[in-house]
C-alpha positions as CSV (number, residue, x, y, z in Angstrom):
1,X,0.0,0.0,0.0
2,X,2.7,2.3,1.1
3,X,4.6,1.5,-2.5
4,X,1.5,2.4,-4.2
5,X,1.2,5.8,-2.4
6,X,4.7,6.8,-2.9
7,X,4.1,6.5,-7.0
8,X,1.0,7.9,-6.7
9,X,3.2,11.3,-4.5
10,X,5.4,11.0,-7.1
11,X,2.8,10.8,-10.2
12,X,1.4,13.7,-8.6
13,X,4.7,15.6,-7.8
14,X,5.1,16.0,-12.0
15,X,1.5,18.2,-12.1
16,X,3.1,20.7,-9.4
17,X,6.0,21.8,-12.1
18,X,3.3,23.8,-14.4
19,X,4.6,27.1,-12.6
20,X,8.2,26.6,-13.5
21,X,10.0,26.9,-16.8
22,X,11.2,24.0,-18.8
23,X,14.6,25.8,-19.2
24,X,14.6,25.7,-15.2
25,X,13.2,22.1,-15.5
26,X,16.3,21.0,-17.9
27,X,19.0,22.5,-14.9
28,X,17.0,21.5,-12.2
29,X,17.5,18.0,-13.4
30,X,21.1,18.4,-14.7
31,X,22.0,19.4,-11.3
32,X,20.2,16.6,-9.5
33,X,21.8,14.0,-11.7
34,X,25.1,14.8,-10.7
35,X,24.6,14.5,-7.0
36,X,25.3,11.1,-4.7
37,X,23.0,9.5,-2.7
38,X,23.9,11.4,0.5
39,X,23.7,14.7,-1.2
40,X,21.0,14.4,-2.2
41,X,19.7,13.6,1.4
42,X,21.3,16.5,2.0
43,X,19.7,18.3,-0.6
44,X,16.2,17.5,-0.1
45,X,16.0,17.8,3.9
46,X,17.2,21.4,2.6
47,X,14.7,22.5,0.7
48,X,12.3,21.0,2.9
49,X,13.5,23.9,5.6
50,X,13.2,26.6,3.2
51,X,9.7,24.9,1.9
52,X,8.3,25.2,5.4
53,X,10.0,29.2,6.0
54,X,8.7,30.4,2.0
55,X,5.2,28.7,3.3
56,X,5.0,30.2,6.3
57,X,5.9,33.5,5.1
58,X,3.4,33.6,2.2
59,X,0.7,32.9,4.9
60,X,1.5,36.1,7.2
61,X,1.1,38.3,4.5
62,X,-1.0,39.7,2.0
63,X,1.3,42.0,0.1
64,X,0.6,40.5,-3.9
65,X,4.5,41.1,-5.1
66,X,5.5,39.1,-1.4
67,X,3.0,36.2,-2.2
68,X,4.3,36.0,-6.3
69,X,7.7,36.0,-5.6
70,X,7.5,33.1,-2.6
71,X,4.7,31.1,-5.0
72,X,7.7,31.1,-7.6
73,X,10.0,29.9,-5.2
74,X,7.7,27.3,-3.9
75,X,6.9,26.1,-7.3
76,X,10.8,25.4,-8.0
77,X,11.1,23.1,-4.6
78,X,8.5,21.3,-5.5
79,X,9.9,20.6,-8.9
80,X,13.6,19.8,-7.5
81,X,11.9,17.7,-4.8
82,X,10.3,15.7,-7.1
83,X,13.5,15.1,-9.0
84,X,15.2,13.9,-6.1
85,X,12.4,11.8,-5.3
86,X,12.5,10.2,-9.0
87,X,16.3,10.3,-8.2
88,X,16.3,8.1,-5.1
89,X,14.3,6.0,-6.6
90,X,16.3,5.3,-9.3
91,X,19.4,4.5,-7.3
92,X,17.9,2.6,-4.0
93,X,14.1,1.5,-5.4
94,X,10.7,1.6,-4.0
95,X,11.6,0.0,-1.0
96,X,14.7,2.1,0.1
97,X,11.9,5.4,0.0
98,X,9.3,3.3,2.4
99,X,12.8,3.1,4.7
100,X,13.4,6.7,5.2
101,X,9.7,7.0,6.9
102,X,9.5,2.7,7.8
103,X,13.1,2.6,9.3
104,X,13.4,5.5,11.5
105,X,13.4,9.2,9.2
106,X,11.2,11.3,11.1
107,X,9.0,13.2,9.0
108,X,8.8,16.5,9.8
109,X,8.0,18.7,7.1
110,X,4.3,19.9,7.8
111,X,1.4,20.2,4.3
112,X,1.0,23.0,2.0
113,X,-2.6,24.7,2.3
114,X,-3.2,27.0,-0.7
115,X,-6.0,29.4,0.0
116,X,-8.5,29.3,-2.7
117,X,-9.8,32.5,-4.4
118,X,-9.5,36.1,-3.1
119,X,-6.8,37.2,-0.5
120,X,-7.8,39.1,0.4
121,X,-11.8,39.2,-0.1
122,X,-14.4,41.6,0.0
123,X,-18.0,41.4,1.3
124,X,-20.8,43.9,0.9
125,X,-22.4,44.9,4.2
126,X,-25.4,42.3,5.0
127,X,-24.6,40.4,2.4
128,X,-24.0,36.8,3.2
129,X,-20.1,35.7,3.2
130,X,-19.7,32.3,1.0
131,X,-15.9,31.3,1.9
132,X,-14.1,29.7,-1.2
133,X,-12.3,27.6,1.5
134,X,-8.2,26.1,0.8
135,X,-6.4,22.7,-0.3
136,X,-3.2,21.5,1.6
137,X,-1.3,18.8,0.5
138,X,1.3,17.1,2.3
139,X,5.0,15.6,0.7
140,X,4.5,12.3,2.0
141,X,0.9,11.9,2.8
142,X,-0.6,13.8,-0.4
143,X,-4.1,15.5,0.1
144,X,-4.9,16.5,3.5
145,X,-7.6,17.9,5.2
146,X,-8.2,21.4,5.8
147,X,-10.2,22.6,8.9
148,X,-11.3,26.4,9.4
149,X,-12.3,29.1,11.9
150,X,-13.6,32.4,11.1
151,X,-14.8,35.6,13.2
152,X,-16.4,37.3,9.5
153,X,-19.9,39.4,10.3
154,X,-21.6,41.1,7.5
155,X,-23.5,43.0,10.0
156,X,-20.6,45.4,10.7
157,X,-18.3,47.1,8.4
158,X,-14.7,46.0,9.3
159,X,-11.5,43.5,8.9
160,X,-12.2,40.0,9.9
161,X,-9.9,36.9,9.2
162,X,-10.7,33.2,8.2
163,X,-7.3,31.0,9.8
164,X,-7.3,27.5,7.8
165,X,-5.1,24.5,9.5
166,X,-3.9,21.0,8.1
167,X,-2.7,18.5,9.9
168,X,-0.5,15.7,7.6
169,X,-0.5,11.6,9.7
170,X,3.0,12.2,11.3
171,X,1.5,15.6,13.5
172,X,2.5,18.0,11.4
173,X,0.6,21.0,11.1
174,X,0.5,24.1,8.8
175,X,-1.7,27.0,8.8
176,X,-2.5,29.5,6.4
177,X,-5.0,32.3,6.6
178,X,-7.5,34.6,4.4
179,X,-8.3,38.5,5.2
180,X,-11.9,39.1,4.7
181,X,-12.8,42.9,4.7
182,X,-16.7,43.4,5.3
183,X,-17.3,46.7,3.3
184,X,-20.0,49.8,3.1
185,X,-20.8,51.0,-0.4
186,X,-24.5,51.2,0.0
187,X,-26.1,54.6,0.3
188,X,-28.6,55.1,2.7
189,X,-32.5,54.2,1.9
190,X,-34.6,57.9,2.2
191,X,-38.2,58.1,2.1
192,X,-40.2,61.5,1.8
193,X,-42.7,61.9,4.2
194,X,-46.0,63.1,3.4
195,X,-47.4,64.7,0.1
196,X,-44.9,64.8,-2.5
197,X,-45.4,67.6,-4.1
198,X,-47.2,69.6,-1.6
199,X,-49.0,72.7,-1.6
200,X,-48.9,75.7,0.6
201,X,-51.5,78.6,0.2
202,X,-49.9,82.0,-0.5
203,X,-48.9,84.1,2.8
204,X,-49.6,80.9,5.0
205,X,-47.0,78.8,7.4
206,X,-45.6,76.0,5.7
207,X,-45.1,73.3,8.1
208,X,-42.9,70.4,6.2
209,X,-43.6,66.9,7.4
210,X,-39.8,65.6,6.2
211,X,-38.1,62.6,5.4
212,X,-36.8,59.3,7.3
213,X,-33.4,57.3,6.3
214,X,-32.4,53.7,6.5
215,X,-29.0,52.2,6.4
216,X,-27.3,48.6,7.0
217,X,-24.9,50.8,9.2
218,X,-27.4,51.9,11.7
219,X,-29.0,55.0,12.8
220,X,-28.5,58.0,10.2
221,X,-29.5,61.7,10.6
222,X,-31.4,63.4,7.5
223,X,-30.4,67.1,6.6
224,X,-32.9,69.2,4.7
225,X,-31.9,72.0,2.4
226,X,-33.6,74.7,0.4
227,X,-36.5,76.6,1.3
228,X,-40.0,77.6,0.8
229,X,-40.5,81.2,0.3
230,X,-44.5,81.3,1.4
231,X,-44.9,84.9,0.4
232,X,-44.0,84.6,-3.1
233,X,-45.6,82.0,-5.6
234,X,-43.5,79.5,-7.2
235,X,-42.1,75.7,-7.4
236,X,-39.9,75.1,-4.9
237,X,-37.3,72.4,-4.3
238,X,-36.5,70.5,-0.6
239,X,-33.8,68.2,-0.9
240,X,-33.1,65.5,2.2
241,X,-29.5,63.7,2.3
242,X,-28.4,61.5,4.6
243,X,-25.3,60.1,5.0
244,X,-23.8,57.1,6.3
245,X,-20.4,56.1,8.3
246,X,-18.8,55.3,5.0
247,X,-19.6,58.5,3.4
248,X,-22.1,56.9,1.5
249,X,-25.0,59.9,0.6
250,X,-28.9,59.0,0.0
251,X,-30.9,61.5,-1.6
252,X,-34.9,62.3,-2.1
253,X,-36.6,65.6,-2.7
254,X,-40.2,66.6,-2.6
255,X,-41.8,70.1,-4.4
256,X,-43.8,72.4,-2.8
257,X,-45.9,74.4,-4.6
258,X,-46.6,77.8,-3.6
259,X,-50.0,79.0,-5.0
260,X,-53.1,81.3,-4.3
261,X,-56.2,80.3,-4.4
262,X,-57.9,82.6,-1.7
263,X,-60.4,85.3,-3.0
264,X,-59.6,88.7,-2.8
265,X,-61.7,90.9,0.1
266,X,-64.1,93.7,-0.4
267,X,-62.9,96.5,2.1
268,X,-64.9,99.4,0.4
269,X,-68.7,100.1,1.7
270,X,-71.1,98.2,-1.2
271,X,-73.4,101.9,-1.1
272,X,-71.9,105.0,-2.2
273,X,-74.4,108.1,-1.6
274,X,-73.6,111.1,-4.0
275,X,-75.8,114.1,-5.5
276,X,-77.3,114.4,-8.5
277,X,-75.7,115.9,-11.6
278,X,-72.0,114.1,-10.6
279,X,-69.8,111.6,-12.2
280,X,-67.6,110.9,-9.8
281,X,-68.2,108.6,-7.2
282,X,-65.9,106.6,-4.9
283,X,-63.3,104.1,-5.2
284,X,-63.8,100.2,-4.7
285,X,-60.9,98.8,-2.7
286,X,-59.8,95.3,-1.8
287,X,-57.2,93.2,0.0
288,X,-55.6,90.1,-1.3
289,X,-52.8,87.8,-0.5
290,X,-51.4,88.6,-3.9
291,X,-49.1,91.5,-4.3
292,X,-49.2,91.5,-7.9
293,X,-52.3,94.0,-8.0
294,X,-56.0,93.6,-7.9
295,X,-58.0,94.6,-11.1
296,X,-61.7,95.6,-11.1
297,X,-64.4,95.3,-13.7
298,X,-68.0,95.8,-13.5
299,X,-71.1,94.3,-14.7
300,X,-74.4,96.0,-16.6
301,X,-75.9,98.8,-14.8
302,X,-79.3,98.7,-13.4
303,X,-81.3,102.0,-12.5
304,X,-84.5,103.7,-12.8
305,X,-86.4,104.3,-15.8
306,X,-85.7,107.7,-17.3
307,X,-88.0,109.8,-19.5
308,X,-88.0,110.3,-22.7
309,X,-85.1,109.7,-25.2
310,X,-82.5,110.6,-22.8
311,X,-79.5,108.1,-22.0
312,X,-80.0,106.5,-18.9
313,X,-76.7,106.6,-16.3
314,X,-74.6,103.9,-16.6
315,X,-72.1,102.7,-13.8
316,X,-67.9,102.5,-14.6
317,X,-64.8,101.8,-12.9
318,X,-61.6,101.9,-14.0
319,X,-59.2,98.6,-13.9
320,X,-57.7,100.2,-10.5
321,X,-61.1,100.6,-9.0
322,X,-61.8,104.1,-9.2
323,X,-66.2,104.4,-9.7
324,X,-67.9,106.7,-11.8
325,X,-71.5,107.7,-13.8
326,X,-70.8,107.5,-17.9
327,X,-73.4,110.6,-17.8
328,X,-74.1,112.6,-14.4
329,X,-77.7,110.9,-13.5
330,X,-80.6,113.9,-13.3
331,X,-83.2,112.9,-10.3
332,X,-85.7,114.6,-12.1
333,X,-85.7,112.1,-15.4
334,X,-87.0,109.5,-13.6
335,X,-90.2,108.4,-14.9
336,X,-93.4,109.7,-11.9
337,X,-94.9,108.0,-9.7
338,X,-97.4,109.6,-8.4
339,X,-100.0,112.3,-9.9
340,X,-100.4,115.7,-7.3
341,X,-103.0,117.7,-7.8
342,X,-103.8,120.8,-8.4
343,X,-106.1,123.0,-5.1
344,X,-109.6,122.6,-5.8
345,X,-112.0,126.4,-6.5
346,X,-114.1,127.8,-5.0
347,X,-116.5,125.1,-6.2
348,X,-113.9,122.2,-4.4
349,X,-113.5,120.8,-7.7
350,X,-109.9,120.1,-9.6
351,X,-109.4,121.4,-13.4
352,X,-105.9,119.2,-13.5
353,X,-103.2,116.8,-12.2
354,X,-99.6,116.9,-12.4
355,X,-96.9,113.9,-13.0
356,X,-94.2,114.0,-10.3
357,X,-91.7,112.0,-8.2
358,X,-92.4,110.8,-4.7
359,X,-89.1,111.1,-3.6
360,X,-89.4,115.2,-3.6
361,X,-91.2,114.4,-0.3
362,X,-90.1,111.5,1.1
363,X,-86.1,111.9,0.1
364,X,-85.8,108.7,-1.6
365,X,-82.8,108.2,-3.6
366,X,-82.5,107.0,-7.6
367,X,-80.5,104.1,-6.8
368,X,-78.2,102.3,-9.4
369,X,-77.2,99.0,-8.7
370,X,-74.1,97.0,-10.4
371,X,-71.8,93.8,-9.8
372,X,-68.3,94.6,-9.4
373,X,-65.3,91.9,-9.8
374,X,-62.0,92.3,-8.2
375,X,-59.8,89.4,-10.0
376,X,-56.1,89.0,-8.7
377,X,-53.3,87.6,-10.8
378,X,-53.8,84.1,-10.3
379,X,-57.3,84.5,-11.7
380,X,-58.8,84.4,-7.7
381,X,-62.2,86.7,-7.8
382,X,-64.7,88.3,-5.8
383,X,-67.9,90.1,-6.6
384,X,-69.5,92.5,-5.0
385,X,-73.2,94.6,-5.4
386,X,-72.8,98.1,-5.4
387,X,-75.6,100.3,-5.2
388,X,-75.1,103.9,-5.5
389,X,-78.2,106.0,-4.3
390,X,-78.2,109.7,-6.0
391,X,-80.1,112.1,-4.2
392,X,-82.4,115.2,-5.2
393,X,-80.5,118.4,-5.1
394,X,-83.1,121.4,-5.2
395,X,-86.9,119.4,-5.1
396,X,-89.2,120.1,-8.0
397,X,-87.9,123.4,-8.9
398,X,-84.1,122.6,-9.1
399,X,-83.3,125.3,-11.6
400,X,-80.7,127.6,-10.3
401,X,-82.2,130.6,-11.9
402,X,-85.3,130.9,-10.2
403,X,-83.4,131.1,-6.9
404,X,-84.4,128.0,-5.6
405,X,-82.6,124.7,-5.4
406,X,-78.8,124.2,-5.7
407,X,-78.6,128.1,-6.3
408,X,-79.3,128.6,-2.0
409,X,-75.9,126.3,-1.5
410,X,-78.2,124.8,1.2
411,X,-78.9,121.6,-0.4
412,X,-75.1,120.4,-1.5
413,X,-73.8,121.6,2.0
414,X,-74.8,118.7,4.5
415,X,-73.3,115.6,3.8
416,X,-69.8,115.7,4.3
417,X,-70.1,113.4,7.5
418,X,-73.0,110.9,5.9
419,X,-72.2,107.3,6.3
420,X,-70.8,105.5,2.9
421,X,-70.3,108.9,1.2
422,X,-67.2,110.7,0.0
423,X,-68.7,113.3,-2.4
424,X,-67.6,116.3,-0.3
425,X,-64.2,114.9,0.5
426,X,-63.0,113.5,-2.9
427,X,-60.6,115.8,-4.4
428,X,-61.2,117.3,-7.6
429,X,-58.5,118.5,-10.2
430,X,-58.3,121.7,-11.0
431,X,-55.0,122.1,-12.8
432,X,-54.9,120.9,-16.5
433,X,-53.7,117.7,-17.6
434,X,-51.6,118.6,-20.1
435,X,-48.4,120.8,-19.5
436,X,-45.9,121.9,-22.2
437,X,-42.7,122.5,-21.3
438,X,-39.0,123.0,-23.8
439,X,-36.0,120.5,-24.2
440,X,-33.5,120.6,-21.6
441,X,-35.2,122.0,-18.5
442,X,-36.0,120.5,-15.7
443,X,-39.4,122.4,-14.3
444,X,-42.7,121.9,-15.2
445,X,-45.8,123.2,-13.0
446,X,-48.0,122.6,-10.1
447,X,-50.7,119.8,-10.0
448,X,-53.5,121.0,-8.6
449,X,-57.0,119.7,-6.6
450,X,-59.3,121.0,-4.5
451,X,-62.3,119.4,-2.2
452,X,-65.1,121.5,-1.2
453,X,-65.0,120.5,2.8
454,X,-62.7,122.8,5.1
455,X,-59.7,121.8,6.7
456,X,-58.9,118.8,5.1
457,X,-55.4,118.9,3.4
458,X,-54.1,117.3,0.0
459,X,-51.0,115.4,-0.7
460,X,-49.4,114.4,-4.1
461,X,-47.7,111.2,-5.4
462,X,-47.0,110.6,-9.0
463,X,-46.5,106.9,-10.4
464,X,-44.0,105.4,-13.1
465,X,-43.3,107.5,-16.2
466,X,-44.1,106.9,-19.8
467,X,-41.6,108.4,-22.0
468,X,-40.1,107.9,-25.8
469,X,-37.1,105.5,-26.4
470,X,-33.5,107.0,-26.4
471,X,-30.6,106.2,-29.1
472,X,-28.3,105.9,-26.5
473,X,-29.3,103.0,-23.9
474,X,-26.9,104.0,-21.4
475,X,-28.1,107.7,-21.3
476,X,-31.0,108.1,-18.5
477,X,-33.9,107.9,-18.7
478,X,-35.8,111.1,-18.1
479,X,-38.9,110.9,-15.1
480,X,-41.7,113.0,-14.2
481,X,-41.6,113.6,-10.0
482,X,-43.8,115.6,-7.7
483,X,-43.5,117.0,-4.1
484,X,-46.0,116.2,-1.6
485,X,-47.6,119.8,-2.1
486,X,-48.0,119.5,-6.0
487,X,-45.2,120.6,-7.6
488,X,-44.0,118.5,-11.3
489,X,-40.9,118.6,-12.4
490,X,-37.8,116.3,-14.3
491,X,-35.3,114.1,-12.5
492,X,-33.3,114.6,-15.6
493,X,-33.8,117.7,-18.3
494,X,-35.4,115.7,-21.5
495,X,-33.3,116.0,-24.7
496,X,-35.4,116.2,-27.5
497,X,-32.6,115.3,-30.0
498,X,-31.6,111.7,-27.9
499,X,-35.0,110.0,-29.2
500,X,-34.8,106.9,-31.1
501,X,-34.9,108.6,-34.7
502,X,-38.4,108.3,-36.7
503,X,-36.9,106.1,-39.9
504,X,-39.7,106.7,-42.3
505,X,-40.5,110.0,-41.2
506,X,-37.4,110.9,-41.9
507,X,-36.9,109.4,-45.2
508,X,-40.1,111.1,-46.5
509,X,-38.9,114.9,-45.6
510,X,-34.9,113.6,-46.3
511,X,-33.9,114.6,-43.4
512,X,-30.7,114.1,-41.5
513,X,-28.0,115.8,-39.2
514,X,-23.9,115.6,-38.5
515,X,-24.2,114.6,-34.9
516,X,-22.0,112.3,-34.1
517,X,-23.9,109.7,-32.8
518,X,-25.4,109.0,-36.0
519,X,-22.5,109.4,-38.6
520,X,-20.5,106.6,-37.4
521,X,-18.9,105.7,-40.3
522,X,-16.1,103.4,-39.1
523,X,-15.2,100.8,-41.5
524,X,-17.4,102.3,-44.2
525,X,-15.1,103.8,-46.6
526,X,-17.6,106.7,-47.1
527,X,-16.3,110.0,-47.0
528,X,-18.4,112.8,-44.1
529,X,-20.3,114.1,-47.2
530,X,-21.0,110.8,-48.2
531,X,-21.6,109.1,-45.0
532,X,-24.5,112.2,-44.2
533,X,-26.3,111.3,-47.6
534,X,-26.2,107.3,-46.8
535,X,-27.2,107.7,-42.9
536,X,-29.8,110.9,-43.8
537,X,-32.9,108.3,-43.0
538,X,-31.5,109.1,-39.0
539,X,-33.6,112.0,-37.8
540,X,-36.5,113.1,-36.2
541,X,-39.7,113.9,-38.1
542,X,-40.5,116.7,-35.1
543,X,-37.6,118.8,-36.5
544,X,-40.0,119.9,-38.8
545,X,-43.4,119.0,-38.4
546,X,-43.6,120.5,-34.6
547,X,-44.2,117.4,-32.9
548,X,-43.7,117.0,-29.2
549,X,-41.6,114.4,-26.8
550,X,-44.4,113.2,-24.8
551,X,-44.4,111.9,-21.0
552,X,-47.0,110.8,-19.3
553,X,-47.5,109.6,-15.4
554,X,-50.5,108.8,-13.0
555,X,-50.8,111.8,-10.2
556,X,-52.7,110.5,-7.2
557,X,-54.2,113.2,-4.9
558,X,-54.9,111.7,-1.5
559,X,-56.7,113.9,1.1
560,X,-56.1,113.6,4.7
561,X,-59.0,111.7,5.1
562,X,-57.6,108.8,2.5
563,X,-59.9,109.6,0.1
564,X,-57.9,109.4,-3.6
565,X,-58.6,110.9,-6.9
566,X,-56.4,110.5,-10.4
567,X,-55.5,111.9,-13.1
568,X,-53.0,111.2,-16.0
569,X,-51.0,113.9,-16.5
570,X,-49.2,114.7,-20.3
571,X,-45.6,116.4,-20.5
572,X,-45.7,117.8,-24.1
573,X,-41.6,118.4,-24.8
574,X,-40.7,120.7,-27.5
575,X,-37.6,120.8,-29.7
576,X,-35.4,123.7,-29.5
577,X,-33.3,124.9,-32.4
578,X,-33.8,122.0,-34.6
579,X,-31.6,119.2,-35.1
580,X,-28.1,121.2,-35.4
581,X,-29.1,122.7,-31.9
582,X,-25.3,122.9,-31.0
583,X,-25.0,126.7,-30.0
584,X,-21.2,126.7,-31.0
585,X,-22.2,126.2,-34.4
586,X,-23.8,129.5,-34.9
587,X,-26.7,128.4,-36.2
588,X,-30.0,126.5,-34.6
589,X,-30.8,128.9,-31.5
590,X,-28.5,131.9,-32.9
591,X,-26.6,132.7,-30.3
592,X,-23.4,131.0,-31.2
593,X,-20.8,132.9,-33.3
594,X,-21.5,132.1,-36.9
595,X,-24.7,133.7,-38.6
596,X,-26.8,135.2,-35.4
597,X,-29.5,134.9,-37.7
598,X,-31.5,132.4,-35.9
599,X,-32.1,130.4,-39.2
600,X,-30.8,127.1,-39.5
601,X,-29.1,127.2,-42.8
602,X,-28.9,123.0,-42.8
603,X,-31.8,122.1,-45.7
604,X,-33.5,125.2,-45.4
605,X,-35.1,124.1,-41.7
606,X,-35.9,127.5,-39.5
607,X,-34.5,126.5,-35.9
């Protein structure tokens, strides 16, 4: 049995020689050829030693140039081992080989274990470890078996290490060993809590229910960035991360939407009481969540029945609220509605009966009655049902030239403290709307508005500025302004010439001018003569047909009482001294040096 294992050790002995070269191979057995029997004792109890060192090295470390170097090593003993083995037989037989284990050698040169697979290995946190185990084989025993111990757990990230040992029949052990590293490349699990996207109403708290995180690793914090700005409406962006002991980052993110879908509020009375003969009424205000603006409309008007083929009243407000008649209602159209009449003679009896209006007696009021709709900018509306009672101003006999009526000033004079009306304390413009005003000044004019109450004072504001487009984009723009107490003016003096130039105006009349700004003939080739003919579309039709550089702005009055009135007011600029307006050039204004005529002498135009 023993013979047959030694052939079989030696049979298998040729397989271990794949690893080394056939040149190394051809001196490996040159060399063992020449040796005697006792060297090569010698020989192979020596590279036993060094077997069992190069082994024992290669299994403390994990270093790959270390463990190449030593397997090359290794694979060269085992092939000059098995020559020697072949050798021995040769000279002393089957039998002289059983002897040097059978007759007193002790066998002390321990198995090989090769560790199979990865050294080291890596594992994924919670992921089961499958160990692809080792092989040992021992030089006089063959195969051997390999037992194992291991402290690996995938539940926490770390260095672990599986130790296998193999133990040949004489009590020889070897041991080898296997780094397993249990890694973390996971990110964390994060789950949005609640509605994803949300909503928040316009103006209101937003309250965000926020996000959970799960790892393999354990407890992890969530960290939430961006923000929700409730006051303006918009998408907006909230992004959780969480991050794990690794420095592995999860990510989730959830939208809030920002939006408006409360209804703007009615804070003006829904009655407005105001005299016959007016137009002007009151304004309709409103509150709303939405800074944008509010814009009001109104609905069809319905009033009294008038006589005859006069135009009944119709009720108007502008987009900004401000309410008004179409045509000043007349009490004393209505249609009667009751029949008065006349005394009775001296015989009791009645020779007529006349048409009147019952209000002349009982003060009723010809009331109008219309739906008004505030609308903000996300389309949000409100209604509202105004009724506007007018009221008889001078009874049956209202005309002012009999004495009677409206002519006393007794009948306009009492209702500057009446509930839900502002007739008496709405100011009322008495300054024109239209100013006119030359190039390159700065004053204009006072605004002025008056209210028929005493002691109530009026203060001015102006809003943005209307105004013609400039040539030069970096120049200024030119804007009206007002003082508190009325008084309009420039920020900037206007310069009539610095308009965008009127193309097709100015190719019908040929005009054109040498200002630089327009003859800017770089890279042209042309010539200044030339260059003036080719660019003479440039120019302003105004130069000649008088037409103004208009600005225009909204003038608020606002009395001290918070009653408001507009009015749009027109800044009508006019050119002076044409197009060559440059007083150094004598002509234009003519009070340069040249002419002193006045007369431009450029195409004939008078400055």
């Amino acid at each position: 049995m023993k013979n047959f294992y030694l052939v079989c050790l030696t049979i298998l002995s040729f397989g271990l020689t794949a690893e080394v070269s056939s040149e190394r191979l051809s001196q490996i057995d040159t060399s063992v050829g020449s040796m005697s029997m006792n060297e090569l004792r010698d020989r192979r109890a020596f590279l036993i030693n060094e077997q069992s060192y190069l082994q024992e090295t290669q299994g403390s470390t994990q270093n790959p140039s270390t463990v190449k170097s030593t397997s090359g090593r290794l694979a060269e003993i085992r092939a000059e081992l098995s020559a020697i083995q072949k050798a021995l037989i040769a000279i002393v037989g089957v039998a002289a080989i059983s002897s040097l284990s059978d007759d007193g050698y002790n066998d002390n040169v321990p198995p090989v274990i090769t560790v199979n697979g990865a050294n080291p290995a890596t594992v994924e946190l919670g992921d089961a470890y499958s160990d692809a185990g080792a092989t040992a084989f021992d030089e006089y025993h063959g195969s051997t078996t390999v037992t194992s111990s291991s402290n690996v757990d995938t539940s926490a990230v770390g260095s672990y290490t599986v130790t296998y040992t193999a133990t040949d029949l004489d009590g020889n052990s070897a041991s080898a060993s296997r780094t397993v590293n249990v890694v973390d490349t996971t990110a964390p699990v994060v789950t949005v809590l609640g509605d994803n996207p949300a909503t928040s109403e316009l103006d209101a708290t937003y309250t965000d229910a926020g996000a959970t995180a799960t790892d393999l690793s354990g407890a992890v914090e969530v960290v939430t960035t961006g923000e929700v700005v409730t006051d303006k409406l918009g998408e907006y962006t909230l992004t959780y991360t969480a991050t794990d002991a690794s420095g592995n980052a999860g990510t989730a993110s959830r939208t809030v939407n920002v939006t408006d879908t409360t209804s703007p509020n009615f804070t003006s009375p829904s009655t407005f009481t105001i005299d016959e003969e007016l137009t002007e009424i009151g304004v309709v205000t409103a509150t709303d969540n939405d800074a944008e603006g509010l814009t009001f409309t109104i609905g069809e008007t319905t009033g009294p029945a008038i006589r005859g083929a006069q135009a009944a009243s119709q009720l108007q407000i502008t987009s900004d609220g401000v309410l008004s008649f179409d045509i000043a209602p007349d009490y004393d159209l209505q249609v009667p509605d009751i029949f008065l009449e006349s005394e009775p003679d001296a015989f009791n009896t009645t020779s007529n009966t006349i048409e009147s209006l019952s209000g002349y007696e009982t003060g009723a009021t010809m009331d109008f009655t219309a739906t008004v709709t505030v609308s903000d900018s996300t389309g949000n509306t409100s209604t509202q049902d105004i009724t506007v009672q007018v009221r008889d101003v001078g009874g049956v006999d209202d005309d002012t030239g009999t004495g009677t009526g409206t002519g006393t000033g007794t009948a306009t004079g009492t209702g500057t403290t009446g509930v839900g009306s502002n007739l008496n304390t709405r100011p009322q413009f008495s300054s024109s709307d239209t100013f006119v005003v030359d190039e390159n000044v700065t004053d204009i004019g006072t605004v002025v508005a008056t209210v028929p109450a005493n002691g109530i004072t009026i203060t001015y504001t102006i809003g943005a500025t209307t105004a013609p487009a400039y040539v030069n984009e970096l120049r200024a723009q030119s804007n009206l302004q007002i003082t508190s107490g009325g008084d309009l003016s420039f920020d900037i003096a206007p310069d009539y010439d610095l308009q965008v130039p009127d193309y097709a105006s100015a190719i019908d009349q040929d005009l054109y001018d040498d200002r630089d700004a327009y003859l800017d003939c770089t890279g042209t080739g042309l010539g200044a003569a030339a260059c003036q003919q080719t660019l003479k579309t440039k120019s302003l039709d105004g130069y000649k047909s008088g037409a103004t550089m208009n600005f225009t702005a909204i003038v608020t009055a606002t009395t001290s009482l918070g009653v408001t009135n507009n009015q749009t007011v027109t800044v009508q600029v006019r050119d002076v001294g044409g197009f060559d307006d440059d007083t150094g050039s004598g002509t234009g204004t003519g009070t340069g040096t040249g002419t002193g005529t006045g007369t431009n002498t450029i195409d004939g135009i008078n400055g």
